[in-house]
DSSP file (Angstrom, degrees, kcal/mol; ACC not computed):
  #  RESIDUE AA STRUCTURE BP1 BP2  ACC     N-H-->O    O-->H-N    N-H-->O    O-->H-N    TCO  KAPPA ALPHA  PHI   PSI    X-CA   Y-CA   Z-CA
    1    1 A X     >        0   0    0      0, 0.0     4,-0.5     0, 0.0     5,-0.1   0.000 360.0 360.0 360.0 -11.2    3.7    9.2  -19.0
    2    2 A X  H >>  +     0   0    0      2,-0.2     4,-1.5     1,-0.2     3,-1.3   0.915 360.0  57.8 -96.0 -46.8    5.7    5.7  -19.6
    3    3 A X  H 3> S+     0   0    0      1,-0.3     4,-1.6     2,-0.2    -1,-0.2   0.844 108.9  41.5 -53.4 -42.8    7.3    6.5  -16.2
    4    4 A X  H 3> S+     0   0    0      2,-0.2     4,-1.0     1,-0.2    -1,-0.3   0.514 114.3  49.4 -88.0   6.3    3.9    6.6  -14.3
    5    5 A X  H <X S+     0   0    0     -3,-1.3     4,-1.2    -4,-0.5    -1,-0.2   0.515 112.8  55.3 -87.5 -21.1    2.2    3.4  -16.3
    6    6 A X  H  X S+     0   0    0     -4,-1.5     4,-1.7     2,-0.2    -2,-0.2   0.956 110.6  37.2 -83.6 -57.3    5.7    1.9  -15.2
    7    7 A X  H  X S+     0   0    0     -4,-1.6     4,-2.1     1,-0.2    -2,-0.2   0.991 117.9  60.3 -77.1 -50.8    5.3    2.7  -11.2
    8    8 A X  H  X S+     0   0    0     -4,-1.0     4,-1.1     1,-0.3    -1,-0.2   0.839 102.4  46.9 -31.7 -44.1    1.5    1.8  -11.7
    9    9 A X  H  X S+     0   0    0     -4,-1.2     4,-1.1     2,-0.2    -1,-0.3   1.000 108.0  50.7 -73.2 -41.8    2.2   -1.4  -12.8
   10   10 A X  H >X S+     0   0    0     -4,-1.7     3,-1.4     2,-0.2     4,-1.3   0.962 109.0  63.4 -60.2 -48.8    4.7   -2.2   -9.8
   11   11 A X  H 3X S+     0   0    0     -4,-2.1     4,-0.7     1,-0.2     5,-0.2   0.612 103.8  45.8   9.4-118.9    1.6   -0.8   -7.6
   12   12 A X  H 3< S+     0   0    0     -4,-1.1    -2,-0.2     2,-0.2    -1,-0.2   0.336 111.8  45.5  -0.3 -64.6    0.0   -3.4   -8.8
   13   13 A X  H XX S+     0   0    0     -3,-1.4     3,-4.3    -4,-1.1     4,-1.1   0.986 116.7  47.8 -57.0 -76.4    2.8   -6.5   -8.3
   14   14 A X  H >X S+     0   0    0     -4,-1.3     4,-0.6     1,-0.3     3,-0.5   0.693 112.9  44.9 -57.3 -34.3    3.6   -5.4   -4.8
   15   15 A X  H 3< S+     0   0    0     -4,-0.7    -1,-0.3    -5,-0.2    -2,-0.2   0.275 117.6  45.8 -71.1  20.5    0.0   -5.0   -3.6
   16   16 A X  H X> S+     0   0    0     -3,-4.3     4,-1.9    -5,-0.2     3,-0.7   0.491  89.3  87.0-116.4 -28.7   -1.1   -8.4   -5.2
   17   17 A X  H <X S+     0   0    0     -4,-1.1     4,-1.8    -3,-0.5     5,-0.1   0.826  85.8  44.8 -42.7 -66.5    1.6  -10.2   -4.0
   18   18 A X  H 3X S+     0   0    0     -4,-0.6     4,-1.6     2,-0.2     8,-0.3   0.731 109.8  53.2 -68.8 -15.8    0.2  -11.2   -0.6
   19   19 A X  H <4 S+     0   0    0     -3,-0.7     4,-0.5     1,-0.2    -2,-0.2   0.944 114.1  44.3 -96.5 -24.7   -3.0  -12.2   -1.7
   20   20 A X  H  < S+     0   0    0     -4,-1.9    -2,-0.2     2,-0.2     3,-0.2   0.777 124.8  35.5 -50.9 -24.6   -1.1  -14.7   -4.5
   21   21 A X  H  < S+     0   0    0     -4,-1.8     2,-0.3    -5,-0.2    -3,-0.2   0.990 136.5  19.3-118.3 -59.6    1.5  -16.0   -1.9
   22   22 A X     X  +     0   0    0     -4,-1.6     4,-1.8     1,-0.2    -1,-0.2  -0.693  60.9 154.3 174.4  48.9   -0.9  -16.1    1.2
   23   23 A X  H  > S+     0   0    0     -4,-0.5     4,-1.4    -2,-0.3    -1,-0.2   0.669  81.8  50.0 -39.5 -53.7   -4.5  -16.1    0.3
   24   24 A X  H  > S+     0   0    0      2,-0.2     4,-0.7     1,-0.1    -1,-0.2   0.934 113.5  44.0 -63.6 -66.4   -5.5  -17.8    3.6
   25   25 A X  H >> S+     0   0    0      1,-0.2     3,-2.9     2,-0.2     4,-1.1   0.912 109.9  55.7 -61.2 -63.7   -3.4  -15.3    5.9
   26   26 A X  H >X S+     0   0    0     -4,-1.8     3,-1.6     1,-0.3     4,-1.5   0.833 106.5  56.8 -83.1 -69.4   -4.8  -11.7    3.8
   27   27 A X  H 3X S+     0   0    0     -4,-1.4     4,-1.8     1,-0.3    -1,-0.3   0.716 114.7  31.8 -57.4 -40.7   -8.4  -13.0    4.6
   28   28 A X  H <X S+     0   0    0     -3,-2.9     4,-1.6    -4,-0.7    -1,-0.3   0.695 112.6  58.7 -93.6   0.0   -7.9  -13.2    8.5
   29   29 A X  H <X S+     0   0    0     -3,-1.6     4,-2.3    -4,-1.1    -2,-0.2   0.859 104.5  56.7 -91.5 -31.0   -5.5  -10.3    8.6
   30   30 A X  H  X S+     0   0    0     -4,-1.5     4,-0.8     2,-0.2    -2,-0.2   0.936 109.7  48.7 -63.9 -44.4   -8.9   -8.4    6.8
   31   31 A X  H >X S+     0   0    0     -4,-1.8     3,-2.8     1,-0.3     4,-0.9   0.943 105.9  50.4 -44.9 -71.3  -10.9   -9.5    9.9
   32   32 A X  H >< S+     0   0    0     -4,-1.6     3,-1.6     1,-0.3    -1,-0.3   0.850 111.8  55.5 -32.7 -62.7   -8.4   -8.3   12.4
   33   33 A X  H >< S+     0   0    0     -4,-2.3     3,-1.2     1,-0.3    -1,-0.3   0.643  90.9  65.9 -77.3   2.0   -8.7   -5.1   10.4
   34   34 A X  H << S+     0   0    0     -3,-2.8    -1,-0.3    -4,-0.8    -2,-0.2   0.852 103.0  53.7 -80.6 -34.1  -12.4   -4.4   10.5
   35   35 A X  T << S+     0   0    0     -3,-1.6     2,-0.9    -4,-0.9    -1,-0.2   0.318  81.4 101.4 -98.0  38.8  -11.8   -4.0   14.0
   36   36 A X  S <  S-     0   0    0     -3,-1.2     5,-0.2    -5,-0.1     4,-0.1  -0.776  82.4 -99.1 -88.8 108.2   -9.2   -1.5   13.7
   37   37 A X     >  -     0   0    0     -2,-0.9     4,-1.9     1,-0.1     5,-0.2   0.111  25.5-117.9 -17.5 132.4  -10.7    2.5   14.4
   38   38 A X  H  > S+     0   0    0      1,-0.2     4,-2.8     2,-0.2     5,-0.2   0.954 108.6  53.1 -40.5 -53.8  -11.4    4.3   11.9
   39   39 A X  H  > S+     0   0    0      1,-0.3     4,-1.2     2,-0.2    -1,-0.2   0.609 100.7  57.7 -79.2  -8.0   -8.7    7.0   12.8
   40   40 A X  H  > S+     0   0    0      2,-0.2     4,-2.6     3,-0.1     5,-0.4   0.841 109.7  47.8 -92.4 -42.8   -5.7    4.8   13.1
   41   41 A X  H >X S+     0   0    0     -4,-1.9     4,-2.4     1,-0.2     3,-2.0   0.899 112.7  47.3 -57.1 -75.1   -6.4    3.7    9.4
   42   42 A X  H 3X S+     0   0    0     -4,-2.8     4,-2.9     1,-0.2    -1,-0.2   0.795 118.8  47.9 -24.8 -53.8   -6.8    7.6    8.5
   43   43 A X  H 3X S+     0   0    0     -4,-1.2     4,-1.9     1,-0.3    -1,-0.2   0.795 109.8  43.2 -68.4 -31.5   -3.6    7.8   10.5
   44   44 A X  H <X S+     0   0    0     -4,-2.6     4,-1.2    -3,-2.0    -1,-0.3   0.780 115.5  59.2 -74.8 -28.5   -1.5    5.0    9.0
   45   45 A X  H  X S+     0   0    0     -4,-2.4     4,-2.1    -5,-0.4    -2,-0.2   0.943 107.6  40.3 -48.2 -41.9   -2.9    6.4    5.6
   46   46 A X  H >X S+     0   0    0     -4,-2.9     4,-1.3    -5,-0.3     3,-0.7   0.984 113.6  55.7 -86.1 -43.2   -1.7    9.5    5.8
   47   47 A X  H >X S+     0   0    0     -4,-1.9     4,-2.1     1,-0.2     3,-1.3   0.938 111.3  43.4 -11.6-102.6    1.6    8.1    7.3
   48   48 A X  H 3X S+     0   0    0     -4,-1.2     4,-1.1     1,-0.3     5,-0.4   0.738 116.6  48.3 -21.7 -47.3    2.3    5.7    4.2
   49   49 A X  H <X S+     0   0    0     -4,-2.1     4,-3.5    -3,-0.7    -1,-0.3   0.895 113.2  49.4 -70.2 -42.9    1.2    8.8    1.7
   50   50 A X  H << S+     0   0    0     -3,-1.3    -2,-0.2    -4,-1.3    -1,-0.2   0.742 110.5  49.1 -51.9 -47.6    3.7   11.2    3.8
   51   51 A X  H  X S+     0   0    0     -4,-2.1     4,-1.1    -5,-0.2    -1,-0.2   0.701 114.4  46.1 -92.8 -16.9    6.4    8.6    3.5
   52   52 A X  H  X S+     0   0    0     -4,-1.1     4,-1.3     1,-0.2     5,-0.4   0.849 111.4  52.8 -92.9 -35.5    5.8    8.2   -0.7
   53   53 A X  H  < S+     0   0    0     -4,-3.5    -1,-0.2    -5,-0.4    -2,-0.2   0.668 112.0  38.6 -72.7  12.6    5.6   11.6   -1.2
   54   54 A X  H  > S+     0   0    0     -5,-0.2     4,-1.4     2,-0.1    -1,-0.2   0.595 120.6  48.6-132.6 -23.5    8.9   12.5    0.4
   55   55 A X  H >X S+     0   0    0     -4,-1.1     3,-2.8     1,-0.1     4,-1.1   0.934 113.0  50.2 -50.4 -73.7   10.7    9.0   -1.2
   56   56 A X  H 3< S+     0   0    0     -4,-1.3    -1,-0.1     1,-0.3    -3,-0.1   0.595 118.5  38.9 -55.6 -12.7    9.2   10.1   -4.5
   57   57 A X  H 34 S+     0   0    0     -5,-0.4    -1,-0.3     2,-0.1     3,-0.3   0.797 111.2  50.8-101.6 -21.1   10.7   13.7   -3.9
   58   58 A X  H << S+     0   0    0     -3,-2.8    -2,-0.2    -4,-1.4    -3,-0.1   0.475 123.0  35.6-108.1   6.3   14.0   13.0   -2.5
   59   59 A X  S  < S+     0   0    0     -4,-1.1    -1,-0.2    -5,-0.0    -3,-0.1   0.025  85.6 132.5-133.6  41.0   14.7   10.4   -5.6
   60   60 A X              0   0    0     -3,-0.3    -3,-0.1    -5,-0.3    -4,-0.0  -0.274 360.0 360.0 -67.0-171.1   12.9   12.1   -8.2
   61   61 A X              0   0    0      0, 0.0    -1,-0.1     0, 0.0    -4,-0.0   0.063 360.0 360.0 -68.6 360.0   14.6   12.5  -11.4
């Protein structure tokens, strides 16, 4: 349990990170993404999820 409050928190840093450093930028980069398809987000989601679950498995513990 300590271990997942522990990766939760770095969550946290690294997706917070850009809007501390670059407040200005993360606002037009949201525009730009409103006009992204639906189905390339779904696709890069499931990408990105694909690519933590097979880090998180091939350095678990």
């Amino acid at each position: 349990m300590k271990l997942l409050f522990c990766l939760l928190g770095l969550v946290l840093i690294i997706e917070g990170l850009p809007y501390f450093a670059f407040p200005h930028k993360m606002k037009k980069w949201m525009l730009v993404m409103q006009e992204v398809p639906d189905s390339h987000l779904r696709l890069m989601g499931f990408i990105a999820m694909a690519a933590g679950l097979l880090i998180a498995y091939f350095f678990k513990e």
